[in-house]
mmCIF file of the N, C-alpha and C atoms, coordinates in Angstrom:
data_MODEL
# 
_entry.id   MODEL 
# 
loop_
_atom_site.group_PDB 
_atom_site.id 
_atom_site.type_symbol 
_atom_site.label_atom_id 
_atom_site.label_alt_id 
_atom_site.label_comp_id 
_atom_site.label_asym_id 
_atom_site.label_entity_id 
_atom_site.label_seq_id 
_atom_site.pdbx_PDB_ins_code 
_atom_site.Cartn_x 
_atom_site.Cartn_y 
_atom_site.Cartn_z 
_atom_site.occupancy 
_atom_site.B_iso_or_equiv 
_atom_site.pdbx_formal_charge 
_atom_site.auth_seq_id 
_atom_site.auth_comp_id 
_atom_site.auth_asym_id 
_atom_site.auth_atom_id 
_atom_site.pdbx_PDB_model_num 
ATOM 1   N N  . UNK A 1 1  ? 2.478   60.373 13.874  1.00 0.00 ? 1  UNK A N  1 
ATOM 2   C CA . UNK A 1 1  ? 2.070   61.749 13.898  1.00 0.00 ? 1  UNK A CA 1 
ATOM 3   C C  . UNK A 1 1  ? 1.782   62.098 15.355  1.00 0.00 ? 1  UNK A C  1 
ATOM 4   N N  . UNK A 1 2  ? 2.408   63.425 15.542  1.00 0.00 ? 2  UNK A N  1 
ATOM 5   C CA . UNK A 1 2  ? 1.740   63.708 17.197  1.00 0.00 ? 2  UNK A CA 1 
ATOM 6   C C  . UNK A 1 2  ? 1.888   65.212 16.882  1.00 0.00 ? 2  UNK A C  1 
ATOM 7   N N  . UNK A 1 3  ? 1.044   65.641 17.960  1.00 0.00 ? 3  UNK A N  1 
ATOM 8   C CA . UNK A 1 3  ? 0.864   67.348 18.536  1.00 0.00 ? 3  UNK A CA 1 
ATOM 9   C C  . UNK A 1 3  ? 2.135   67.658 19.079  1.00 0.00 ? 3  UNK A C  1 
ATOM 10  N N  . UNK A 1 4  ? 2.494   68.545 18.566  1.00 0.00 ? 4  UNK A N  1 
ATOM 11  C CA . UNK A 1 4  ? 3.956   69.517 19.237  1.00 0.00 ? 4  UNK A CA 1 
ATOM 12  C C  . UNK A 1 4  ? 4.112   70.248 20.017  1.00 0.00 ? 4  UNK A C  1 
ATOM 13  N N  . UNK A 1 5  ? 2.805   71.259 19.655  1.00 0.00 ? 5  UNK A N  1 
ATOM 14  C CA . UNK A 1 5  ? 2.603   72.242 20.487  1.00 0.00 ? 5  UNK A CA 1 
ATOM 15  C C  . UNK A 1 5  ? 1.230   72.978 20.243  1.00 0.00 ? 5  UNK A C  1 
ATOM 16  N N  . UNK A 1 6  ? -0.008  73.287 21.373  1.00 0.00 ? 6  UNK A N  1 
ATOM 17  C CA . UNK A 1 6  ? -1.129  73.900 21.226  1.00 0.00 ? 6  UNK A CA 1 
ATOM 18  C C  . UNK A 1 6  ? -0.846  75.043 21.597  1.00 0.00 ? 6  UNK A C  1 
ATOM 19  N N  . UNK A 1 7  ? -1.073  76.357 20.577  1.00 0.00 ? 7  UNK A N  1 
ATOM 20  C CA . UNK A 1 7  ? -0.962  77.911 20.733  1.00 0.00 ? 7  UNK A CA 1 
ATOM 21  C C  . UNK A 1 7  ? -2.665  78.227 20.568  1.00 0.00 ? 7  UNK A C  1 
ATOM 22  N N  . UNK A 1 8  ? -2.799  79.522 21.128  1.00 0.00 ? 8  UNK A N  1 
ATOM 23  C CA . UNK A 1 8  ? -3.807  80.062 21.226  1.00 0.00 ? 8  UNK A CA 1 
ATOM 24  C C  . UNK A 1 8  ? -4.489  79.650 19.803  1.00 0.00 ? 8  UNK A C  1 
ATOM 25  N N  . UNK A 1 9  ? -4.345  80.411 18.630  1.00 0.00 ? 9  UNK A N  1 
ATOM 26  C CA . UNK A 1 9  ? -4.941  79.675 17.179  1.00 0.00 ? 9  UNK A CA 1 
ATOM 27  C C  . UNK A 1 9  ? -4.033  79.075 16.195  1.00 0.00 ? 9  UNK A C  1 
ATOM 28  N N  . UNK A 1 10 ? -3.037  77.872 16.800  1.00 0.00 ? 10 UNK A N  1 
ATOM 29  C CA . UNK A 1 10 ? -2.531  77.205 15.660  1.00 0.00 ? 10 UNK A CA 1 
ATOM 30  C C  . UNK A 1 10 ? -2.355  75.642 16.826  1.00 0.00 ? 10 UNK A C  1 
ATOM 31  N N  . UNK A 1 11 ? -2.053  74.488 16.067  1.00 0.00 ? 11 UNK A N  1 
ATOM 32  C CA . UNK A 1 11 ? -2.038  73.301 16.531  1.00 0.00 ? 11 UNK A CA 1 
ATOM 33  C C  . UNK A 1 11 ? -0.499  72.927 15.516  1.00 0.00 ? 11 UNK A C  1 
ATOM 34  N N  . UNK A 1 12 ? 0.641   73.090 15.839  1.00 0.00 ? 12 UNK A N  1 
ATOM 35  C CA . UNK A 1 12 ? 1.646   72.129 15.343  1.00 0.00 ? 12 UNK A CA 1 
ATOM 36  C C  . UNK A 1 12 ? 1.729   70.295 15.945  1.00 0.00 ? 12 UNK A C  1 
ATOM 37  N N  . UNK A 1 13 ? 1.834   70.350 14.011  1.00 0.00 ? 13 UNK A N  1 
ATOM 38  C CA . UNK A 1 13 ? 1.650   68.597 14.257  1.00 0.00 ? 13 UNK A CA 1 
ATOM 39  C C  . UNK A 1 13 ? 3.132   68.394 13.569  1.00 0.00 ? 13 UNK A C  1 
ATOM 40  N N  . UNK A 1 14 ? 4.240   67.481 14.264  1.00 0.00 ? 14 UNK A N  1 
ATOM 41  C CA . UNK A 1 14 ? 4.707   66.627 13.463  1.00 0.00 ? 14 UNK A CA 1 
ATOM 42  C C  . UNK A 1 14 ? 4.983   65.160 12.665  1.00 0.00 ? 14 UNK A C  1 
ATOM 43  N N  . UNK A 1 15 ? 4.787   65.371 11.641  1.00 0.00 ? 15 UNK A N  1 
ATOM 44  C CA . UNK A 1 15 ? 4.451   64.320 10.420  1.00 0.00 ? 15 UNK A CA 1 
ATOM 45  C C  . UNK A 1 15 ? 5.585   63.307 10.160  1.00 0.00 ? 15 UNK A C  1 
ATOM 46  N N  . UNK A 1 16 ? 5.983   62.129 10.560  1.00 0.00 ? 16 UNK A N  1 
ATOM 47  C CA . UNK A 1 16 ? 7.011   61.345 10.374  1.00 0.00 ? 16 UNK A CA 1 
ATOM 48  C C  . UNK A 1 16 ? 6.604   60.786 8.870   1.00 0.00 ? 16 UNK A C  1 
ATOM 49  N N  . UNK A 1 17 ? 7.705   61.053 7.724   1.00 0.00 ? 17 UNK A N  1 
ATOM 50  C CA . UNK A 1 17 ? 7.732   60.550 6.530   1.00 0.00 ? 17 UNK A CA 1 
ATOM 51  C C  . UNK A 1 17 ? 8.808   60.526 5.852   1.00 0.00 ? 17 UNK A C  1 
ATOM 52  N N  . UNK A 1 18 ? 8.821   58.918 5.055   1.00 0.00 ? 18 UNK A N  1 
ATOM 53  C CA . UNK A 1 18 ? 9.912   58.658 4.684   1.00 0.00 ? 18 UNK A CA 1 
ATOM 54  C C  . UNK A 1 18 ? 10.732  59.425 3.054   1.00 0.00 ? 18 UNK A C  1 
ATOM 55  N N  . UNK A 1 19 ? 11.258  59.430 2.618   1.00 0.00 ? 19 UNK A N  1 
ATOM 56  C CA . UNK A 1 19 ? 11.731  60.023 1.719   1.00 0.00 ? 19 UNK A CA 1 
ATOM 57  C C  . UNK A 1 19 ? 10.627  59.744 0.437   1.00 0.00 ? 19 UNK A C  1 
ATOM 58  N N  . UNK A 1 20 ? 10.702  58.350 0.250   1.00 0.00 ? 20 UNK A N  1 
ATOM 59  C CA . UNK A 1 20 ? 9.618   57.899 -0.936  1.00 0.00 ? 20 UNK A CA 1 
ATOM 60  C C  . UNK A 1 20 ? 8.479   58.479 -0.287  1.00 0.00 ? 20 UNK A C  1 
ATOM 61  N N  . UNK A 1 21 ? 7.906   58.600 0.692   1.00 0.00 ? 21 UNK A N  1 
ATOM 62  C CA . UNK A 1 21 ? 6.650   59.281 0.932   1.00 0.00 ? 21 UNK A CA 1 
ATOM 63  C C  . UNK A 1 21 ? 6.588   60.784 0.287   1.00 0.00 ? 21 UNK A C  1 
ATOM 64  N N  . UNK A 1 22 ? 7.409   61.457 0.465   1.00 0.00 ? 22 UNK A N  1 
ATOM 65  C CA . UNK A 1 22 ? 7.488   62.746 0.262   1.00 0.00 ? 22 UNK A CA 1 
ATOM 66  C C  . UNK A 1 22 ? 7.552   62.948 -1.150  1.00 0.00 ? 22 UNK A C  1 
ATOM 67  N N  . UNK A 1 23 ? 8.124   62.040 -2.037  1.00 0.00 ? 23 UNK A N  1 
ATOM 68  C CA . UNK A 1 23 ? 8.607   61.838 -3.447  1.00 0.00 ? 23 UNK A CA 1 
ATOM 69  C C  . UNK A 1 23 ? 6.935   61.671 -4.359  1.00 0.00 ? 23 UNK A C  1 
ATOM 70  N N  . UNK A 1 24 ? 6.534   61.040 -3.094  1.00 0.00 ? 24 UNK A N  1 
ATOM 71  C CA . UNK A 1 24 ? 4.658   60.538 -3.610  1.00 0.00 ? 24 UNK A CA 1 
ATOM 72  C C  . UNK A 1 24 ? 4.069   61.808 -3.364  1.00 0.00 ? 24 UNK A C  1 
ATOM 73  N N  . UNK A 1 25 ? 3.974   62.082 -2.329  1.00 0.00 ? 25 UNK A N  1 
ATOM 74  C CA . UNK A 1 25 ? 3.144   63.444 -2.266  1.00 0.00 ? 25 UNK A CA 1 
ATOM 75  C C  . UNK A 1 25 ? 3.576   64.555 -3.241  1.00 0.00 ? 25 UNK A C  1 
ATOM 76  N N  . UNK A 1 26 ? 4.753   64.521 -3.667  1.00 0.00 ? 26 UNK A N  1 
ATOM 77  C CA . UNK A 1 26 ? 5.149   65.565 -4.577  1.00 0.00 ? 26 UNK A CA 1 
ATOM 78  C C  . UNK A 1 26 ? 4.584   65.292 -6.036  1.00 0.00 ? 26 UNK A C  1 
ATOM 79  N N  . UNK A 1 27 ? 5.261   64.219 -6.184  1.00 0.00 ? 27 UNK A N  1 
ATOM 80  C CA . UNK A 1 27 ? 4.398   63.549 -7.401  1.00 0.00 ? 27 UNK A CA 1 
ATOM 81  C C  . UNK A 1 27 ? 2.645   63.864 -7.569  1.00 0.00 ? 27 UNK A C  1 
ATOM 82  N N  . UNK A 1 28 ? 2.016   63.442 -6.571  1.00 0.00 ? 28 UNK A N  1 
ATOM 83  C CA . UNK A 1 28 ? 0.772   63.261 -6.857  1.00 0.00 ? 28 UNK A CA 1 
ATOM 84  C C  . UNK A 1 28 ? 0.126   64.814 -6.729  1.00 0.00 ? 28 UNK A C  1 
ATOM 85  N N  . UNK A 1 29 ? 1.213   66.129 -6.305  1.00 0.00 ? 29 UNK A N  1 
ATOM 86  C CA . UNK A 1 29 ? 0.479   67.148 -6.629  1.00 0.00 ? 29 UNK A CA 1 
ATOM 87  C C  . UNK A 1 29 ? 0.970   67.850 -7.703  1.00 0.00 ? 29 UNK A C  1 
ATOM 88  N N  . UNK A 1 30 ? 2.039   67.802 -8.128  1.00 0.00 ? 30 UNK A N  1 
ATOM 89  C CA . UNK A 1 30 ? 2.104   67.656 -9.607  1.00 0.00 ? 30 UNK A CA 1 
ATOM 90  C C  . UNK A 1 30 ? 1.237   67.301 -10.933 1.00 0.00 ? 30 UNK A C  1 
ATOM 91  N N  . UNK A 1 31 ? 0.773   66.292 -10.095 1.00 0.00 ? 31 UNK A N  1 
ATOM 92  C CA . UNK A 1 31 ? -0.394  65.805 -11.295 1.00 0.00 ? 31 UNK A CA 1 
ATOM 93  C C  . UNK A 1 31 ? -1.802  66.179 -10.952 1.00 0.00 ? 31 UNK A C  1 
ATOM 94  N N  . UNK A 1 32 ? -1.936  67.277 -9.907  1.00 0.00 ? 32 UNK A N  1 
ATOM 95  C CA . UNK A 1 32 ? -3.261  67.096 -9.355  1.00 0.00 ? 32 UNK A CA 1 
ATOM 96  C C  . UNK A 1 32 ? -3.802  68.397 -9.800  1.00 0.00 ? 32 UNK A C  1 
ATOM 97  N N  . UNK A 1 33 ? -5.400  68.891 -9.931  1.00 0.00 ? 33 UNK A N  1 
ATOM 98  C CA . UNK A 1 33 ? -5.786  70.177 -10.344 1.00 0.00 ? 33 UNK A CA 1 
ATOM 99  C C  . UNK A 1 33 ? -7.102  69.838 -9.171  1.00 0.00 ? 33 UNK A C  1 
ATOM 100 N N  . UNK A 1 34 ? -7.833  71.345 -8.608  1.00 0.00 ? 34 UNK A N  1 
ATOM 101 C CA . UNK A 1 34 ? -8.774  71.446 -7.406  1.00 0.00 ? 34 UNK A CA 1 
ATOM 102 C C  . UNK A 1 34 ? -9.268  71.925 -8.709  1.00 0.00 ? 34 UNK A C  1 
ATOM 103 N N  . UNK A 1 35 ? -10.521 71.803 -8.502  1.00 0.00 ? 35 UNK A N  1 
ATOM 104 C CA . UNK A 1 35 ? -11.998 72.282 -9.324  1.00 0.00 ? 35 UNK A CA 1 
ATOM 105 C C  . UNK A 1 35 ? -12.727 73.053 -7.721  1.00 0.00 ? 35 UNK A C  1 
ATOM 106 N N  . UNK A 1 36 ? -13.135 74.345 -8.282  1.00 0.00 ? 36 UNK A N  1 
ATOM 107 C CA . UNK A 1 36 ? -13.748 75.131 -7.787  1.00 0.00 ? 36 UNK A CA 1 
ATOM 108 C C  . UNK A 1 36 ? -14.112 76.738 -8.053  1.00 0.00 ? 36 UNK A C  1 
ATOM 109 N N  . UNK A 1 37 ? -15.118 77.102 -7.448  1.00 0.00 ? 37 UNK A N  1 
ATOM 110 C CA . UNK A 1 37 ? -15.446 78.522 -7.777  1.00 0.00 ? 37 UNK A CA 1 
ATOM 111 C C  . UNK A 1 37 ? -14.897 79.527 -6.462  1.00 0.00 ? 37 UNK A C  1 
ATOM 112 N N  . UNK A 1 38 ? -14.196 80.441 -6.656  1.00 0.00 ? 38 UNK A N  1 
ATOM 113 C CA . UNK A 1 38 ? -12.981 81.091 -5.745  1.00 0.00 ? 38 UNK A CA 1 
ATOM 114 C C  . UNK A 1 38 ? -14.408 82.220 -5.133  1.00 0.00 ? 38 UNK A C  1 
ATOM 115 N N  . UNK A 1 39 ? -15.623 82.444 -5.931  1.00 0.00 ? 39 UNK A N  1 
ATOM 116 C CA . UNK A 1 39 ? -16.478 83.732 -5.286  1.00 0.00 ? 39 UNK A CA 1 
ATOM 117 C C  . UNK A 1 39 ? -17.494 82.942 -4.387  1.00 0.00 ? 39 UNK A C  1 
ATOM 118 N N  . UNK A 1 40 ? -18.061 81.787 -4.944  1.00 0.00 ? 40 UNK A N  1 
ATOM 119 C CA . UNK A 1 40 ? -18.550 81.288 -3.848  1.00 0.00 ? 40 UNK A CA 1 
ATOM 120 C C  . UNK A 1 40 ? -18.208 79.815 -2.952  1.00 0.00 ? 40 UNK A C  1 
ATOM 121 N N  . UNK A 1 41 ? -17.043 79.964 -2.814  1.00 0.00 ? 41 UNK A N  1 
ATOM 122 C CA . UNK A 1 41 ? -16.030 78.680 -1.799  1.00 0.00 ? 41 UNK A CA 1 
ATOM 123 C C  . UNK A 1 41 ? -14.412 79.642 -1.862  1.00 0.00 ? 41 UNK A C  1 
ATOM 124 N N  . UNK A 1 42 ? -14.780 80.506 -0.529  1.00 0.00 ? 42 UNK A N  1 
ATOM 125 C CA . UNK A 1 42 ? -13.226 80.632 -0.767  1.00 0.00 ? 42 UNK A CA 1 
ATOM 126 C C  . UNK A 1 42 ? -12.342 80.752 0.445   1.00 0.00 ? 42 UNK A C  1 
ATOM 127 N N  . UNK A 1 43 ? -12.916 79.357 1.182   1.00 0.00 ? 43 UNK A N  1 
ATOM 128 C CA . UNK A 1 43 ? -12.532 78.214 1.869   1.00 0.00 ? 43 UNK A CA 1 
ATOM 129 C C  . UNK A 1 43 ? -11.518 77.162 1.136   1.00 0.00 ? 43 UNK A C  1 
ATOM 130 N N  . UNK A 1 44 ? -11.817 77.041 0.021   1.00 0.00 ? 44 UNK A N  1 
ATOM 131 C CA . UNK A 1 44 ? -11.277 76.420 -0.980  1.00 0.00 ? 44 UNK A CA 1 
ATOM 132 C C  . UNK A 1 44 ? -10.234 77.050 -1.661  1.00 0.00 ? 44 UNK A C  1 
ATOM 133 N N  . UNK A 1 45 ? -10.663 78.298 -2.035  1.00 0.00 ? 45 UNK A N  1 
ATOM 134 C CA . UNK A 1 45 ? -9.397  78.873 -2.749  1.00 0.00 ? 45 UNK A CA 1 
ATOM 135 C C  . UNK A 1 45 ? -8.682  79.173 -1.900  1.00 0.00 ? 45 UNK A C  1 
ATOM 136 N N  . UNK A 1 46 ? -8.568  79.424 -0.454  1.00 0.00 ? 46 UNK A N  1 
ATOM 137 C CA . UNK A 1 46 ? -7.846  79.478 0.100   1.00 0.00 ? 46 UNK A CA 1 
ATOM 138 C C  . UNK A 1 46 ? -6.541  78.240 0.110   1.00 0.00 ? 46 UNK A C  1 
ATOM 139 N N  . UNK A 1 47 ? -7.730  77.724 0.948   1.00 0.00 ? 47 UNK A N  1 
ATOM 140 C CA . UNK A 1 47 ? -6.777  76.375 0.766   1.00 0.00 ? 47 UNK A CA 1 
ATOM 141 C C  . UNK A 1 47 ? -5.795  75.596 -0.149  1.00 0.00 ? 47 UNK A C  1 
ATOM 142 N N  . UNK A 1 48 ? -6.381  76.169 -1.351  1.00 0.00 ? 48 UNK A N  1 
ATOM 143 C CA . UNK A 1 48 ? -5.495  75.455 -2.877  1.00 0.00 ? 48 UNK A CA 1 
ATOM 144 C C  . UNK A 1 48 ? -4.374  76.595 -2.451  1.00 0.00 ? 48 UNK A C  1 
ATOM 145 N N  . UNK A 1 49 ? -4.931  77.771 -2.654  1.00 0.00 ? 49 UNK A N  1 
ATOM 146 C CA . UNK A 1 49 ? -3.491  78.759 -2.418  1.00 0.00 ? 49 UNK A CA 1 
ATOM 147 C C  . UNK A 1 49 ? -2.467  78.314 -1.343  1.00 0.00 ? 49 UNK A C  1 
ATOM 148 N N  . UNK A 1 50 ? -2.810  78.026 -0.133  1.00 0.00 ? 50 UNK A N  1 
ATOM 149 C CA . UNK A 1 50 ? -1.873  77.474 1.158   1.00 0.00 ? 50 UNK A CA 1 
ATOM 150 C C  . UNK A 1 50 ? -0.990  76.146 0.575   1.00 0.00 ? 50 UNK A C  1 
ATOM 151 N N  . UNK A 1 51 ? -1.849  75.273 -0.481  1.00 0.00 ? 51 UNK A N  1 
ATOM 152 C CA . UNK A 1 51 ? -0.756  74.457 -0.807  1.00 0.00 ? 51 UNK A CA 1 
ATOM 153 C C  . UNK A 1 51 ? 0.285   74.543 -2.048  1.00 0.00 ? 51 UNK A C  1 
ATOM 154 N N  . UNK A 1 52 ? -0.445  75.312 -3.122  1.00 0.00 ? 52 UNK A N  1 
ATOM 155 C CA . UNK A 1 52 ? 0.192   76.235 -3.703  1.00 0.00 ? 52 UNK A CA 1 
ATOM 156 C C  . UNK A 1 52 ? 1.391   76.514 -3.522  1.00 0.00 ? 52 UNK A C  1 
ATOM 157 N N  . UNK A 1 53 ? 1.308   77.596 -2.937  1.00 0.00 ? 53 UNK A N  1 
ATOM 158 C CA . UNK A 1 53 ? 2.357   79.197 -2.613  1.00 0.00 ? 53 UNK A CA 1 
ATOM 159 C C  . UNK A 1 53 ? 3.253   78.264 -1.161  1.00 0.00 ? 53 UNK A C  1 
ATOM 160 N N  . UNK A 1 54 ? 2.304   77.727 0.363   1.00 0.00 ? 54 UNK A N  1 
ATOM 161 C CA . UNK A 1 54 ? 3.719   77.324 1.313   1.00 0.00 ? 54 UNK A CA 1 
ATOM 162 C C  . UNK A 1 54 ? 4.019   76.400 0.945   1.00 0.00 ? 54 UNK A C  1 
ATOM 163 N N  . UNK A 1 55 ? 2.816   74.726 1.274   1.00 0.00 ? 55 UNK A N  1 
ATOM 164 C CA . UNK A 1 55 ? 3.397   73.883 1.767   1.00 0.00 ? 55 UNK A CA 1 
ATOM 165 C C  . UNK A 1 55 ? 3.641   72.639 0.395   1.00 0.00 ? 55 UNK A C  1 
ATOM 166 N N  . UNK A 1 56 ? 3.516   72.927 -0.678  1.00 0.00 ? 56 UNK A N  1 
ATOM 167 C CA . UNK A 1 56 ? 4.333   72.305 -2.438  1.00 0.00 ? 56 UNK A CA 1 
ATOM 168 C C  . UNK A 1 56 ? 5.927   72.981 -2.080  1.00 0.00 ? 56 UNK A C  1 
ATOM 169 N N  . UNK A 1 57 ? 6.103   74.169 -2.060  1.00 0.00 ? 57 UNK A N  1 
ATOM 170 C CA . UNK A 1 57 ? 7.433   74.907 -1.822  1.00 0.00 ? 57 UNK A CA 1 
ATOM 171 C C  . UNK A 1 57 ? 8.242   74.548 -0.683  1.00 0.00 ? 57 UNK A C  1 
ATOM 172 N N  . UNK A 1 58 ? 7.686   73.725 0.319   1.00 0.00 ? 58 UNK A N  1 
ATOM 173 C CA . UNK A 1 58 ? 8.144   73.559 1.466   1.00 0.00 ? 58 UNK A CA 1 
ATOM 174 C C  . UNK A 1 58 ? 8.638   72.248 1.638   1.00 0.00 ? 58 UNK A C  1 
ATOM 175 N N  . UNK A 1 59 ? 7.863   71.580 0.857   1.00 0.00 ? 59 UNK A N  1 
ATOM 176 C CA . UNK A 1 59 ? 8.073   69.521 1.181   1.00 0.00 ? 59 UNK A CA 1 
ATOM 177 C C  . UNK A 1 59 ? 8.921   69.439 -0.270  1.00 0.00 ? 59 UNK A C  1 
ATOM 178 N N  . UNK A 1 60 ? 9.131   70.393 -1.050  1.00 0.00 ? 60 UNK A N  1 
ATOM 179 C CA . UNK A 1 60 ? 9.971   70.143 -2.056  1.00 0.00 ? 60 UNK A CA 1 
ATOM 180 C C  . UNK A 1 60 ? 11.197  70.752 -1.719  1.00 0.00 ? 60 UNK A C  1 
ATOM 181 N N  . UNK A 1 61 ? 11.719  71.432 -0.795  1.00 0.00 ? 61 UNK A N  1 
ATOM 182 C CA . UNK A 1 61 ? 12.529  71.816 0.110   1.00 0.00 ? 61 UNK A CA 1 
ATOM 183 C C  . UNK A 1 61 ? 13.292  70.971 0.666   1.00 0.00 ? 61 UNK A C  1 
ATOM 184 N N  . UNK A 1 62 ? 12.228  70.072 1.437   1.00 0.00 ? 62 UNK A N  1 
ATOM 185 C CA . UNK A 1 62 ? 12.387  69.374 2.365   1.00 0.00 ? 62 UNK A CA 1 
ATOM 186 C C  . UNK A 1 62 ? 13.390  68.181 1.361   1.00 0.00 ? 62 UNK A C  1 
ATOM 187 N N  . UNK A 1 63 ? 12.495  67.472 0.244   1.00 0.00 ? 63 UNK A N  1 
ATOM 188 C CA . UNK A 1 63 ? 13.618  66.826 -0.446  1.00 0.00 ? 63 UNK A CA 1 
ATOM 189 C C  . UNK A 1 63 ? 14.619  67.412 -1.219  1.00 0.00 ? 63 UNK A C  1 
ATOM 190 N N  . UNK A 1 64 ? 14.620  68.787 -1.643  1.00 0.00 ? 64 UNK A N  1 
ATOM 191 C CA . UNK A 1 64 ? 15.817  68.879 -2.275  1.00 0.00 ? 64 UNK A CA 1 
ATOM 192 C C  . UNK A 1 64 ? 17.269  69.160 -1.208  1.00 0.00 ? 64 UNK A C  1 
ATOM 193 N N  . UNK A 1 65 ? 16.934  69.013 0.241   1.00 0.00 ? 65 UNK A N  1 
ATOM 194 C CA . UNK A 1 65 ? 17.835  68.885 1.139   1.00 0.00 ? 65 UNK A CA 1 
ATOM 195 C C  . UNK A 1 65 ? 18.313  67.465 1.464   1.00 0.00 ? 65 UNK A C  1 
ATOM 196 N N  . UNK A 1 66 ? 17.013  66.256 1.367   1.00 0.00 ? 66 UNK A N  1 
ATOM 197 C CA . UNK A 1 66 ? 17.657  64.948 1.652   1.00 0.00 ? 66 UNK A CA 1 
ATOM 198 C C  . UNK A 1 66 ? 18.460  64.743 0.596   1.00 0.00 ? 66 UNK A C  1 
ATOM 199 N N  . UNK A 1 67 ? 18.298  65.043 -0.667  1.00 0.00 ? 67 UNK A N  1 
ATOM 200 C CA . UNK A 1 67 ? 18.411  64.422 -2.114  1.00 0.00 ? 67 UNK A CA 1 
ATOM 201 C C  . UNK A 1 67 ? 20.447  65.199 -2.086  1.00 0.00 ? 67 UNK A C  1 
ATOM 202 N N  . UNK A 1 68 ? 20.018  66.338 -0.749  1.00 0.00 ? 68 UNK A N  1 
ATOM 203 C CA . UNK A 1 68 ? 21.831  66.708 -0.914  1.00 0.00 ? 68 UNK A CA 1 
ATOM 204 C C  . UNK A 1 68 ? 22.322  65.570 0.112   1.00 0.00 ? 68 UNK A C  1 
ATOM 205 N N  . UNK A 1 69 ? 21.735  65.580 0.923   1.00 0.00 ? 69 UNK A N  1 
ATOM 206 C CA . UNK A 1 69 ? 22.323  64.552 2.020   1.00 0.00 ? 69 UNK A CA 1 
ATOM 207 C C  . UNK A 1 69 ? 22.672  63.345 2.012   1.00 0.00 ? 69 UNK A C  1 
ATOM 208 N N  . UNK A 1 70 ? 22.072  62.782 0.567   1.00 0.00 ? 70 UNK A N  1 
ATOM 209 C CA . UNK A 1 70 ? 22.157  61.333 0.483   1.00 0.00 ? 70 UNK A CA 1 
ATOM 210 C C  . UNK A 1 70 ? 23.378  61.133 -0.641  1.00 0.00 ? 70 UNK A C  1 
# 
C-alpha cells in the first residue's frame, strides 16, 4: 500500500490485491450487516452508505473485469 497523491482534502492510496483477495472482500460484504442508529451516528451511516452505493460497486467492477481477462 502507498500514498499516490496528497490533495488539499483527499489522500489517494493505492491498494495492491490479489484477485482471491478481492473475491474475500466481496464475499465477506455480502454476508456482512452494520448495526446502527443513522439520527444519532451519522458518521456511520455515512460510511455504510460510501460502501454501499461506491466502493461494493466498484471492487465488484474491478473483478468482473479480471474474471473477463482471465
Amino acid at each position: 500500500m502507498r500514498i499516490l497523491e496528497i490533495a488539499p482534502k483527499d489522500i489517494h492510496i493505492v491498494i495492491d490485491l490479489s484477485k482471491t483477495e478481492v473475491e474475500k472482500i466481496l464475499k465477506a460484504l455480502d454476508h456482512s450487516e452494520i448495526s446502527y442508529d443513522g439520527k444519532t451516528d451519522p458518521e456511520t451511516l455515512s460510511a455504510a452508505e460510501y460502501v454501499k452505493k461506491e466502493f461494493y460497486p466498484k471492487l465488484a467492477e474491478v473483478l468482473k473485469e479480471l474474471n473477463h481477462g482471465s
